[in-house]
C-alpha positions as CSV (number, residue, x, y, z in Angstrom):
1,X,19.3,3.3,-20.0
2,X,18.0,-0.3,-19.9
3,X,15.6,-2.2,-21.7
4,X,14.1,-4.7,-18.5
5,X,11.2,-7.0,-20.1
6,X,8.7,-7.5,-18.1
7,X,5.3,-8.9,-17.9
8,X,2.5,-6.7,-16.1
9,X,-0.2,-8.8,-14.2
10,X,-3.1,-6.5,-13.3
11,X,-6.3,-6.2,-11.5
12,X,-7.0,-2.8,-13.5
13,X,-8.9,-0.5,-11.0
14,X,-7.5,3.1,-10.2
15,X,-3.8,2.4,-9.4
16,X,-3.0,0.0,-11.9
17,X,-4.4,2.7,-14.9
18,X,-1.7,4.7,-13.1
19,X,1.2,1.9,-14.0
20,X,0.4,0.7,-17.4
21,X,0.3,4.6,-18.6
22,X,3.7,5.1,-17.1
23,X,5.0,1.8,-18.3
24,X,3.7,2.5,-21.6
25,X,6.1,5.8,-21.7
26,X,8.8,4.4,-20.2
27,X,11.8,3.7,-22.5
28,X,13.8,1.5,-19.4
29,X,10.9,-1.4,-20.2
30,X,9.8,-3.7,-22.3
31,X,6.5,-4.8,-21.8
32,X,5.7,-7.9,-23.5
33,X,2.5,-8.8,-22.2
34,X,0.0,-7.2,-19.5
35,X,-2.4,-10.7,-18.1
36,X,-5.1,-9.8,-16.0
37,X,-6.7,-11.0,-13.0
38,X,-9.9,-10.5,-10.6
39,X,-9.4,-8.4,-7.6
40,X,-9.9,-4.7,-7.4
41,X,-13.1,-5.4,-9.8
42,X,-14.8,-8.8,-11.7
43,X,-12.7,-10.1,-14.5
44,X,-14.6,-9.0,-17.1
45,X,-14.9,-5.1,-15.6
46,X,-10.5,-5.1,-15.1
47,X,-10.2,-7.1,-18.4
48,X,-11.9,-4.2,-20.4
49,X,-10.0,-1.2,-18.1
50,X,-6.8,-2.8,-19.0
51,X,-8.0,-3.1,-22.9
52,X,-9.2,0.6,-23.1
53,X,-6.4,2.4,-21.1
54,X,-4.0,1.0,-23.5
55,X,-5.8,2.0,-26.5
56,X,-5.6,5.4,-24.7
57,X,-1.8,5.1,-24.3
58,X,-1.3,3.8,-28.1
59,X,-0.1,0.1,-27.3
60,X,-2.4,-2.3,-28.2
61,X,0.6,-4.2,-29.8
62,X,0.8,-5.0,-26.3
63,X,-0.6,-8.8,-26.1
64,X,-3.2,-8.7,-23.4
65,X,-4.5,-12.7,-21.5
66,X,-7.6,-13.2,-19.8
67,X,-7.0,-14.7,-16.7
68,X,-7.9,-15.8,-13.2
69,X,-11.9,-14.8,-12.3
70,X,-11.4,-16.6,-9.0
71,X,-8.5,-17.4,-6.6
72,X,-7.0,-21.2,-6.5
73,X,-9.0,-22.7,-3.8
74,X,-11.0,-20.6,-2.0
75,X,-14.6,-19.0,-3.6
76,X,-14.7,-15.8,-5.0
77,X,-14.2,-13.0,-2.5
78,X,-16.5,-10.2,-2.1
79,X,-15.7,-7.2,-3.7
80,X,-17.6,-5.0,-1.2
81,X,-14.3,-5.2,1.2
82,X,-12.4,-3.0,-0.9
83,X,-13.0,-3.3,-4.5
84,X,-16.8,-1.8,-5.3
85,X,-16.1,1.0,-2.2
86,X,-12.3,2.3,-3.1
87,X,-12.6,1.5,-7.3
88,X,-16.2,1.9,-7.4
89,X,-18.7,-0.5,-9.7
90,X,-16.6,-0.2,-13.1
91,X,-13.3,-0.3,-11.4
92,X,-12.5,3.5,-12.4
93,X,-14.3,5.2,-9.8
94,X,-16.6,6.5,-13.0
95,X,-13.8,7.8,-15.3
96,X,-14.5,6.8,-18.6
97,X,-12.8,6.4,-22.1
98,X,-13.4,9.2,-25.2
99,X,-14.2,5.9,-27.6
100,X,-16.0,2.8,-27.3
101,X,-14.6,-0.6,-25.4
102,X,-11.9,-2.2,-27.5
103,X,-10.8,-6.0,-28.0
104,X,-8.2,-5.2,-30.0
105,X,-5.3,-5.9,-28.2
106,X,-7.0,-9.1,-26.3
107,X,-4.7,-12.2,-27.2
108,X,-6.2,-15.8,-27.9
109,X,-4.2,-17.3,-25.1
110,X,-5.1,-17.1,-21.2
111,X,-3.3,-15.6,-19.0
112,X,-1.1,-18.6,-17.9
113,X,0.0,-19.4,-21.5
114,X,0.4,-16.1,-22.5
115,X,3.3,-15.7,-19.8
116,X,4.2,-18.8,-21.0
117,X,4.7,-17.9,-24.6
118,X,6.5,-14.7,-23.7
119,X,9.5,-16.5,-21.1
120,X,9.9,-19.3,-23.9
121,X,10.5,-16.5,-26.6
122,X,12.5,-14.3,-24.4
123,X,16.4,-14.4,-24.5
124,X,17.1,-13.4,-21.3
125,X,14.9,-13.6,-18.1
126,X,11.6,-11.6,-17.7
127,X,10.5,-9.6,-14.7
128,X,6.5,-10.3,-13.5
129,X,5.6,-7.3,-11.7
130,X,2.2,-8.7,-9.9
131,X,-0.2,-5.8,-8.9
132,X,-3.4,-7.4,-8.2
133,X,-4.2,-11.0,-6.6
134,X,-1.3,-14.3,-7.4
135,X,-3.3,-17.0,-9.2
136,X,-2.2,-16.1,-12.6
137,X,0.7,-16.6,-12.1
138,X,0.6,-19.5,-9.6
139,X,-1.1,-20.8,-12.3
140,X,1.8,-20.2,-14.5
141,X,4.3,-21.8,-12.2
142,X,1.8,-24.8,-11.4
143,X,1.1,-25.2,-15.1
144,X,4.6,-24.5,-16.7
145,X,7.1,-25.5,-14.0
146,X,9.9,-25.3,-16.2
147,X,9.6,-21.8,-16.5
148,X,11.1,-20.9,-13.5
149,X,14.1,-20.6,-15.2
150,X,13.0,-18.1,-16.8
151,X,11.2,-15.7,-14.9
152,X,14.2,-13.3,-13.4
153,X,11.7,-12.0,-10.2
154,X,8.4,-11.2,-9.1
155,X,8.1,-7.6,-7.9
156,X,5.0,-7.7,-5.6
157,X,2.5,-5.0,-4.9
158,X,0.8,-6.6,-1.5
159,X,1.5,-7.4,2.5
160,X,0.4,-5.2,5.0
161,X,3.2,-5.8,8.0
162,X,2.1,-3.3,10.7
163,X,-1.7,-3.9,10.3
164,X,-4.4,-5.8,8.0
165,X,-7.0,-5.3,5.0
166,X,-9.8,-6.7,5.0
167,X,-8.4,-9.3,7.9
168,X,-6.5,-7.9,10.7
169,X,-2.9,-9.0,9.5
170,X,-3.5,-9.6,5.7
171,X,-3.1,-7.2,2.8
172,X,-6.1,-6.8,-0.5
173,X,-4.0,-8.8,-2.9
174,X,-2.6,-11.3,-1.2
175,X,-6.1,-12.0,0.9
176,X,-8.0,-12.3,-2.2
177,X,-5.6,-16.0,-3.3
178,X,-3.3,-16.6,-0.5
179,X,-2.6,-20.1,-1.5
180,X,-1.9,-18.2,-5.2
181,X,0.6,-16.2,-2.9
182,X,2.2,-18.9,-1.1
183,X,3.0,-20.3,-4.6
184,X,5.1,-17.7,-5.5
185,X,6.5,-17.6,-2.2
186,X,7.5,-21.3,-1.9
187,X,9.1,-21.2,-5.5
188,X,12.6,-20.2,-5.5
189,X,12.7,-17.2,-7.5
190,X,13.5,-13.6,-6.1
191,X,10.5,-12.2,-4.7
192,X,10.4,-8.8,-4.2
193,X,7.8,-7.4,-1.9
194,X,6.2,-3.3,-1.7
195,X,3.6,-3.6,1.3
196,X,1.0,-1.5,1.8
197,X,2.8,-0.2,5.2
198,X,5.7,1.2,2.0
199,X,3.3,2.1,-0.6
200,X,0.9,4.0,1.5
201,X,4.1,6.8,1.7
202,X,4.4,7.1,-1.9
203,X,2.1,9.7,-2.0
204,X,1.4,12.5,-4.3
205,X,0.8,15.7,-2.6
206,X,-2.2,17.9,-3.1
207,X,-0.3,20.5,-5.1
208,X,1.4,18.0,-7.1
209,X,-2.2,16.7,-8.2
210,X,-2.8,20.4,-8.6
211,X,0.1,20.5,-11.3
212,X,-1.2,17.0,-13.0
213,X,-4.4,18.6,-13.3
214,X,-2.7,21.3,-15.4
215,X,-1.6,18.2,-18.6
216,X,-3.8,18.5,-21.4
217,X,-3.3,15.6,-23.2
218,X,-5.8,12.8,-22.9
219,X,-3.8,10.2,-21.2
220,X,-2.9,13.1,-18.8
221,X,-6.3,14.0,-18.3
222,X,-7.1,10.7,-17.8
223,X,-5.0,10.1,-14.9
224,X,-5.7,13.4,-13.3
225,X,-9.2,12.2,-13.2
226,X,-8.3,9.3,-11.5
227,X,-6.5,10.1,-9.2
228,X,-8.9,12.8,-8.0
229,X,-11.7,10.0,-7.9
230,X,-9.1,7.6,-6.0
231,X,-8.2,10.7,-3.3
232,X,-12.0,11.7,-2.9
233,X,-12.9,8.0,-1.8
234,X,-9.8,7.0,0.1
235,X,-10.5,10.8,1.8
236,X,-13.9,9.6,2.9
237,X,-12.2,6.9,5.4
238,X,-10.6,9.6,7.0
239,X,-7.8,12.5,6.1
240,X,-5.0,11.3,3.8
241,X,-1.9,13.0,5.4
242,X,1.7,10.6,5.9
243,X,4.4,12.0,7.2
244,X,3.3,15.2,7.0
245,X,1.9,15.1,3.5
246,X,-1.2,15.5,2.6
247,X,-2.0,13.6,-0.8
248,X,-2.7,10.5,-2.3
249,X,-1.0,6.8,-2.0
250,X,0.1,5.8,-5.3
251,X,0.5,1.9,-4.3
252,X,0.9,0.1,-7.5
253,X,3.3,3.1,-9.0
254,X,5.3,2.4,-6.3
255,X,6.2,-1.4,-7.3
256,X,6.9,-0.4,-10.6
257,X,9.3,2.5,-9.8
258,X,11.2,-0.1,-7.5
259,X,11.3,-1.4,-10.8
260,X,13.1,1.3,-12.7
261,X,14.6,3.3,-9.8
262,X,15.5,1.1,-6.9
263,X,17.7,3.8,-5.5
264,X,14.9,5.5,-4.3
265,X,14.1,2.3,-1.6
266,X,15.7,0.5,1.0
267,X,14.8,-3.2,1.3
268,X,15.9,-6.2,3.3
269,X,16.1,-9.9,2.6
270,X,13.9,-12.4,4.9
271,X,12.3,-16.1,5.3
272,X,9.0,-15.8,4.9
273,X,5.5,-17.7,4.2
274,X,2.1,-16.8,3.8
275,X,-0.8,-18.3,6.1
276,X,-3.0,-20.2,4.7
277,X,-5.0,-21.8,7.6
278,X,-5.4,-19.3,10.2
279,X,-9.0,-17.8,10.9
280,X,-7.3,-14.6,12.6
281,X,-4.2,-14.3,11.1
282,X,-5.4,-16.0,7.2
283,X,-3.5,-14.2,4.1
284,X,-0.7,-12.8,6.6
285,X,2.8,-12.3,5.3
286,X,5.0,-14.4,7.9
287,X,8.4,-12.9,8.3
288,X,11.2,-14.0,10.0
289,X,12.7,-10.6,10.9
290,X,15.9,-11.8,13.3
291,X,16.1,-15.5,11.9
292,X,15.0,-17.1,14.5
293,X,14.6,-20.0,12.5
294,X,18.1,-19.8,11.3
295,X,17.6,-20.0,7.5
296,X,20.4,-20.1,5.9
297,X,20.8,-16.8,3.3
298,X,20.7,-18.8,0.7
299,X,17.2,-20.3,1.4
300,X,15.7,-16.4,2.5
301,X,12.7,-16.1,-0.4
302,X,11.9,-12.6,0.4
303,X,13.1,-9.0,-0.5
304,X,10.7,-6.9,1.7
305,X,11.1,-3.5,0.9
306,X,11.0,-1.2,3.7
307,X,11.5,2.6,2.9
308,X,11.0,5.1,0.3
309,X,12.4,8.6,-0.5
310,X,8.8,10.3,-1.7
311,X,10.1,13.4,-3.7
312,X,12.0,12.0,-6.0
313,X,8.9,9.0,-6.2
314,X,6.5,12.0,-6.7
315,X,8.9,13.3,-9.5
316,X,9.3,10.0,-11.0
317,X,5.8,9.7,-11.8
318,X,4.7,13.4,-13.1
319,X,7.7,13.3,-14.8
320,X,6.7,10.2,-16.4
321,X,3.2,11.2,-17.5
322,X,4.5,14.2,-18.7
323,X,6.2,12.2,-21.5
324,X,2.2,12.1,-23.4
325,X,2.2,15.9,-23.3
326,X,4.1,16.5,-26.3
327,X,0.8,15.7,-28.4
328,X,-1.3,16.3,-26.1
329,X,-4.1,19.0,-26.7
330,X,-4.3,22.7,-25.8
């Protein structure tokens, strides 16, 4: 048992609910502070899903920054590529909270300072697990150079390597700031990536949503809900079914189990950049497979993780929600 500190930076639509519940319950972290970001949603609609779903999971002593409402450079994508359609207009796909919005945990500081206060406090290096688009912390690094030190790695949720969204080689999160992306990238420190290729196989099957559906407390009926709402609209683009399961994708779960149980991945260490000029290939993830380049290992910047083992993955996460059914109701 280890107790990794981390900093959670979200764009709180379906998924990420899913991840700050099961970091909440998870003894192996220690969350500091969860920044948030546009991307699945506005800022102001993933700022108040972050806010409420930790009320509902008892930690607003969990510091929580404002941050990003737009991407470095470029304008403000639309949200009709992915966000409105998959999330829907709130971000939650229309589950809602058993109490009113709440500020409570909301901290003074932006997003960019609040990192920054956490890594100057912090005794030993902190972990940013990135689920939603780069700028806050590009703005972190861009701000606060000297934190680099400090920051142990970025685990990434993003990349699509076989195929693109909303472009045809680029990935939601890392179209939506790609210069934000290419910050991190360029920046030295261990970056560990979960494409969407990875994260679309760690899937939760239709009878292990049926046992979810069976928790009674109200962070387990929460999630239930949402990931029914997530599975009926990703079902509408066509049948959800991977390897021969049929289910849903739990994308940002997966990043922050590669977190906490890397023994259930495979991964492999690259040179890579992000482009940031192309009209076709914009926001792709450029990696140098076979080192043609011949970059020496010390110079590779990426961790691309390439494989999962779902059962244990599925397990991982009921098992994890579980943990809020000791009080939960009857």
């Amino acid at each position: 048992m280890y107790n990794l500190p981390i900093i959670i930076d979200v764009d709180t639509g379906l998924d990420d609910a899913m991840v700050l519940a099961m970091a909440c319950a998870l003894p192996e972290l220690d969350v500091r502070a969860v920044t948030v970001c546009f991307g699945n949603n506005d800022l102001p609609n993933t700022l108040r899903n972050t806010l409420n779903m930790l009320k509902l999971c008892g930690r607003e002593d969990i510091p929580v920054g404002a941050g990003a409402d737009r991407p470095l450079v470029r304008p403000t994508p639309s949200y009709d590529t992915d966000g409105h359609f998959v999330h829907g207009p709130g971000g939650l796909g229309g589950v809602t909270f058993p109490f009113p919005d709440t500020t409570a945990a909301l901290s003074d500081k932006n997003a960019p300072d609040l990192m920054h206060q956490v890594l100057s406090e912090s005794d030993q290096p902190v972990t940013i697990l990135c689920l939603g688009a780069h700028t806050n912390a590009a703005r972190l690094l861009l701000k606060y150079p000297e934190d680099r030190e400090k920051i142990r790695c970025f685990v990434n949720m993003g990349g699509l390597v076989r195929a693109g969204l909303p472009t045809v080689m680029s990935s939601v999160n890392i179209f939506y700031d790609p210069e934000g992306a290419a910050v991190l990238l360029d920046s030295g420190i261990p970056f560990y990536m979960c494409p969407g290729d990875l994260t679309a196989l760690a899937m939760v099957s239709l009878e292990e949503m049926e046992e979810l559906r069976r928790f009674r407390s109200p962070v387990g009926k929460t999630i239930s809900a949402i990931i029914d709402a997530y599975y009926k609209t990703c079902s509408s683009l066509g049948e959800q079914t991977r390897n021969g399961v049929t289910g849903q994708s739990l994308h940002d779960p997966c990043a922050l189990a590669f977190l906490v149980h890397p023994e259930f991945f495979t991964y492999g260490h690259y040179w890579a950049r992000v482009e940031t000029q192309s009209d076709l290939c914009l926001a792709m993830t450029v990696i140098d497979y076979e080192n043609t380049l011949g970059v020496p290992q010390a110079e590779k910047n990426l961790y691309l993780v390439d494989s999962i083992h779902r059962r244990p993955f599925a397990r991982f996460f009921l098992d994890t929600i579980r943990r809020y059914e000791e009080g939960g109701e009857d």
